[in-house]
Backbone as CSV, one residue per row, in Angstrom:
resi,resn,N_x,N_y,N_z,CA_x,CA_y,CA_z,C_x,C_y,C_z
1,UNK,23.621,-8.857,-18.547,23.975,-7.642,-17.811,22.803,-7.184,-16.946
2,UNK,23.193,-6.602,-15.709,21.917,-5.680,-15.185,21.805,-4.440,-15.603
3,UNK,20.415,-4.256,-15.552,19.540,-3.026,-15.544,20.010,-2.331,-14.452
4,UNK,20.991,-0.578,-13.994,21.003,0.071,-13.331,19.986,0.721,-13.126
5,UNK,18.551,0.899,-13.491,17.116,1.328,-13.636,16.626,0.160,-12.285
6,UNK,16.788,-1.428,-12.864,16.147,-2.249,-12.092,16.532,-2.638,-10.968
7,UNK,17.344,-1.660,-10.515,18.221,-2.177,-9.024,17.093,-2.477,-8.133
8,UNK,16.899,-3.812,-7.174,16.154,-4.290,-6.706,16.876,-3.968,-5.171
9,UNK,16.018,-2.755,-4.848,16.566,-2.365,-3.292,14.931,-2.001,-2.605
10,UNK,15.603,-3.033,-1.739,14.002,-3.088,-0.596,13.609,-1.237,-0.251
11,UNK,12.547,-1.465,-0.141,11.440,-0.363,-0.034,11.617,-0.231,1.638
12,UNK,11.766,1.146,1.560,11.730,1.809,2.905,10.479,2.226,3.415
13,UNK,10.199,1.620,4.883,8.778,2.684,4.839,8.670,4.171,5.264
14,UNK,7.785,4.987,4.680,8.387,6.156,5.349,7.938,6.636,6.993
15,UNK,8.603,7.417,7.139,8.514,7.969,8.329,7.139,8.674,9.007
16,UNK,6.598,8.543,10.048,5.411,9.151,10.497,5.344,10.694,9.805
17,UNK,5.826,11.537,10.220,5.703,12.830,9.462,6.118,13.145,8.112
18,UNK,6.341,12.521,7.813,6.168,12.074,6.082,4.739,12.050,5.425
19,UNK,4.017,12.297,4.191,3.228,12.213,3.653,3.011,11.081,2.241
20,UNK,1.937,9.957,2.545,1.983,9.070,1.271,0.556,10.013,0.291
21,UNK,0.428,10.105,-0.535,-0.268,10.663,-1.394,-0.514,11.546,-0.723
22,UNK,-1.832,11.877,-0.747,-2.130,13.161,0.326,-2.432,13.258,2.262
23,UNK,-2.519,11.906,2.401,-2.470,11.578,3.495,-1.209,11.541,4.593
24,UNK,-1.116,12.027,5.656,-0.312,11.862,6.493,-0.119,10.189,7.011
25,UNK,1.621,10.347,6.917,1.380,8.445,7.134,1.151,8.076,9.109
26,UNK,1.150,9.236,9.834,0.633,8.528,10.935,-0.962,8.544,10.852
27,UNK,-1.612,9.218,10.154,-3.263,8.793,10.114,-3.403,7.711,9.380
28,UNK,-2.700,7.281,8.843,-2.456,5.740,7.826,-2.598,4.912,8.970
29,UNK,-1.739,5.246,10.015,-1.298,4.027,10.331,-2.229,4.068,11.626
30,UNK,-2.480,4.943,12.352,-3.818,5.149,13.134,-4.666,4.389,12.842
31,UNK,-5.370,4.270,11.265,-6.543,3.974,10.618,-6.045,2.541,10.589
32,UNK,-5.034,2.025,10.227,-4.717,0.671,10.638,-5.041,0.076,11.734
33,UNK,-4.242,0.480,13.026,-4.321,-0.015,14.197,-6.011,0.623,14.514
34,UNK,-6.471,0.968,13.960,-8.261,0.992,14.691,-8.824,-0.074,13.985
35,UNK,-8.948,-0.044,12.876,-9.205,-1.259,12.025,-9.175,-2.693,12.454
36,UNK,-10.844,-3.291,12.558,-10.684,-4.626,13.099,-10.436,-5.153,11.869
37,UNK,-9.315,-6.614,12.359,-9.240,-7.708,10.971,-10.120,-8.039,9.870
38,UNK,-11.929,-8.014,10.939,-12.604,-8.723,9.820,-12.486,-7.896,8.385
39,UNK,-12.316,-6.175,8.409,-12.590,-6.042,7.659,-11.578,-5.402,6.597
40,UNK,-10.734,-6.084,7.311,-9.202,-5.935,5.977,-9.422,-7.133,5.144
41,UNK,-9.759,-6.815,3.979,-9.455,-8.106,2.786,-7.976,-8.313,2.602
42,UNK,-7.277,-9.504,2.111,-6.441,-9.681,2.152,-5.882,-10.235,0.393
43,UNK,-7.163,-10.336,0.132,-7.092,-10.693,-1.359,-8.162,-9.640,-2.135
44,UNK,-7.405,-9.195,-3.056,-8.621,-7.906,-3.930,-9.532,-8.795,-4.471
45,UNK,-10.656,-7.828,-4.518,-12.318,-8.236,-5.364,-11.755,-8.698,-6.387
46,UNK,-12.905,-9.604,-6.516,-12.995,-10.355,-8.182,-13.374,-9.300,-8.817
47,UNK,-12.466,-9.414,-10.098,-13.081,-7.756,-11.338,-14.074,-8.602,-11.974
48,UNK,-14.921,-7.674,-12.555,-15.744,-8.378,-12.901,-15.634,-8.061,-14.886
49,UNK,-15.878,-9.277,-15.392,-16.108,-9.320,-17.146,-16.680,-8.788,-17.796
50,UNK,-16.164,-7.648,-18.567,-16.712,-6.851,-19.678,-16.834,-7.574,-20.906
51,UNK,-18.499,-7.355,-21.443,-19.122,-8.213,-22.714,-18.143,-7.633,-23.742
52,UNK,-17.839,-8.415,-25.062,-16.929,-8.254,-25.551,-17.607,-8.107,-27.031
């Protein structure tokens, strides 16, 4: 059976005058388009190993 919880419905993005956390999403997206490539990572930092 499915999960009515797990309904798998694509993610909308929101709208410029909309707000993602506390940020306005057109300064999001400003800060994007200024943003040169080099310095978007595309893969997150290595975490690093806590002694055990």
């Amino acid at each position: 059976m499915t999960d009515p919880k797990k309904s798998e419905t694509p993610k909308e993005e929101p709208a410029l005058w909309e707000s993602y956390g506390s940020f306005p999403v057109w300064v999001l997206k400003l800060i994007s388009a200024l943003t040169p490539d080099f310095l978007i990572s595309k893969s997150p930092a290595p975490k690093k190993k806590l002694p055990q």
